[in-house]
C-alpha positions as CSV (number, residue, x, y, z in Angstrom):
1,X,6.4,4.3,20.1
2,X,5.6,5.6,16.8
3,X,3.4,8.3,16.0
4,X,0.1,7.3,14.2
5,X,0.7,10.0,12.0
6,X,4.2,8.4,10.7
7,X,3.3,5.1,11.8
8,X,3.0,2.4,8.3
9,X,0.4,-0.7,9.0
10,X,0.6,-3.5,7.9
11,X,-2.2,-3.1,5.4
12,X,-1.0,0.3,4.4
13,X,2.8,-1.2,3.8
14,X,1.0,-3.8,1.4
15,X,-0.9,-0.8,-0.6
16,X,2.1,1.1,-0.7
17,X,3.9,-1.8,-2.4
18,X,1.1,-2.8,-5.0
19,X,0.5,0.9,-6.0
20,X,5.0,0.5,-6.5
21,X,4.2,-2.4,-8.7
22,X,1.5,-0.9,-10.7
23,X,3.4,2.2,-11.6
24,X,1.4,4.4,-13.9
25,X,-1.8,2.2,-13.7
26,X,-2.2,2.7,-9.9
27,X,-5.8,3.4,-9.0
28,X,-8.9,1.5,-6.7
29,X,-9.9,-1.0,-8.8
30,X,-6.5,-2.1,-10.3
31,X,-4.6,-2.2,-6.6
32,X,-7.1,-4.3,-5.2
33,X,-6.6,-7.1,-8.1
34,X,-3.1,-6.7,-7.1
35,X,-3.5,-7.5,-3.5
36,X,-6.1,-10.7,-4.6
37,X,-3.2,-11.8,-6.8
38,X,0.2,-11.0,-5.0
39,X,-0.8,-11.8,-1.1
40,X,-4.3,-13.5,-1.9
41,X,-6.3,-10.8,0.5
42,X,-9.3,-9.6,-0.9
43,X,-10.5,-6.2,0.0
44,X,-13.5,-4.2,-0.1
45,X,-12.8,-1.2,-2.0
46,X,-14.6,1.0,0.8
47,X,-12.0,-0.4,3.2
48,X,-9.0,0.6,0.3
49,X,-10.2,3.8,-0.5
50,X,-10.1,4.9,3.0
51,X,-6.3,3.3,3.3
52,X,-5.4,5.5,0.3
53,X,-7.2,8.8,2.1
54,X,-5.2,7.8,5.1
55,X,-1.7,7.5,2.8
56,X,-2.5,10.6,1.4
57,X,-2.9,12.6,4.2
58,X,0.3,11.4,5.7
59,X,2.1,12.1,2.8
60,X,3.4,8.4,2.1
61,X,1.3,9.4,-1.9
62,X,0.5,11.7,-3.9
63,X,-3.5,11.2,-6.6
64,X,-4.3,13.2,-9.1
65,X,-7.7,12.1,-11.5
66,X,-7.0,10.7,-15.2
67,X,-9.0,11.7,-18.1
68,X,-12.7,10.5,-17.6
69,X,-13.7,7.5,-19.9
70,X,-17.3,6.9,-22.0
71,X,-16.6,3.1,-20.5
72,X,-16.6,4.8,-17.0
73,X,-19.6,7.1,-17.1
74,X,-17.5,9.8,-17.3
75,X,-15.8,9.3,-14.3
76,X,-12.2,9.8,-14.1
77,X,-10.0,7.3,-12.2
78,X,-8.2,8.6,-8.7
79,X,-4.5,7.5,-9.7
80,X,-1.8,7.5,-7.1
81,X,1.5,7.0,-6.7
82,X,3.8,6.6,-3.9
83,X,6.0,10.1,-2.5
84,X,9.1,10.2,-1.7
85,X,8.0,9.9,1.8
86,X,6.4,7.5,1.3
87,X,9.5,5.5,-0.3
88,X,11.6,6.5,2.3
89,X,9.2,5.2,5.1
90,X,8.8,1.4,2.7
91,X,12.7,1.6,3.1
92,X,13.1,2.3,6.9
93,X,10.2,-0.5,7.4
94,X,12.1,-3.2,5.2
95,X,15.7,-2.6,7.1
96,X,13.5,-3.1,10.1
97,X,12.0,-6.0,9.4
98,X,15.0,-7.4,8.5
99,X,16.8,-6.4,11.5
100,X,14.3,-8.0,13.2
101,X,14.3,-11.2,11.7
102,X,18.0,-11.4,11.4
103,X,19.3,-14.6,13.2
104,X,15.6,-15.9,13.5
105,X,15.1,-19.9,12.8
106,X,11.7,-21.1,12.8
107,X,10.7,-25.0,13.6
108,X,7.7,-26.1,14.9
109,X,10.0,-27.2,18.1
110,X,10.7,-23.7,18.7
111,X,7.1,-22.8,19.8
112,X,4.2,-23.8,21.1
């Protein structure tokens, strides 16, 4: 069994992958619109900013704060990106998933 500590959710997979499509642009806000527009699951950003604490403390990214806007309050934005580690674990989770559903055919005869 996995360790919890190197273990990817399924949630945290799908961060991963948004804050991979967002490139430079990465942060809270903008990785949640991505999740409502790729997968259609809306999150609370509570619940994503403790996913990204989680990811960061595992390694799988790496935040660091952008210049703090007049628009913002003067808050910065938390931007992230995705580590190395954190790519290499996206990779080993796709070549398992496809492992797994190698020679798989869904019907609705199949199951019940």
């Amino acid at each position: 069994m996995a360790n919890k500590q190197t273990y990817l959710g399924e949630f945290e997979h799908f961060v991963l992958l948004s804050i991979m499509h967002l490139g430079d642009q990465a942060y809270g806000v903008t990785i949640r619109q991505q999740l409502k527009q790729s997968i259609d699951r809306d999150v609370s950003l509570g619940a994503l900013y403790s996913t990204i604490e989680r990811l960061e403390k595992k390694g799988f990214i790496t935040s660091r704060k952008g210049e703090a806007k007049p628009e913002r309050g003067g808050k910065a934005k938390r931007l992230v990106r995705v580590s190395a580690l954190g790519i290499s674990m996206l990779s080993a989770s796709k070549l398992q998933f496809e492992t797994m559903w190698r020679n798989i055919q869904i019907s609705e005869n199949n199951y019940a």
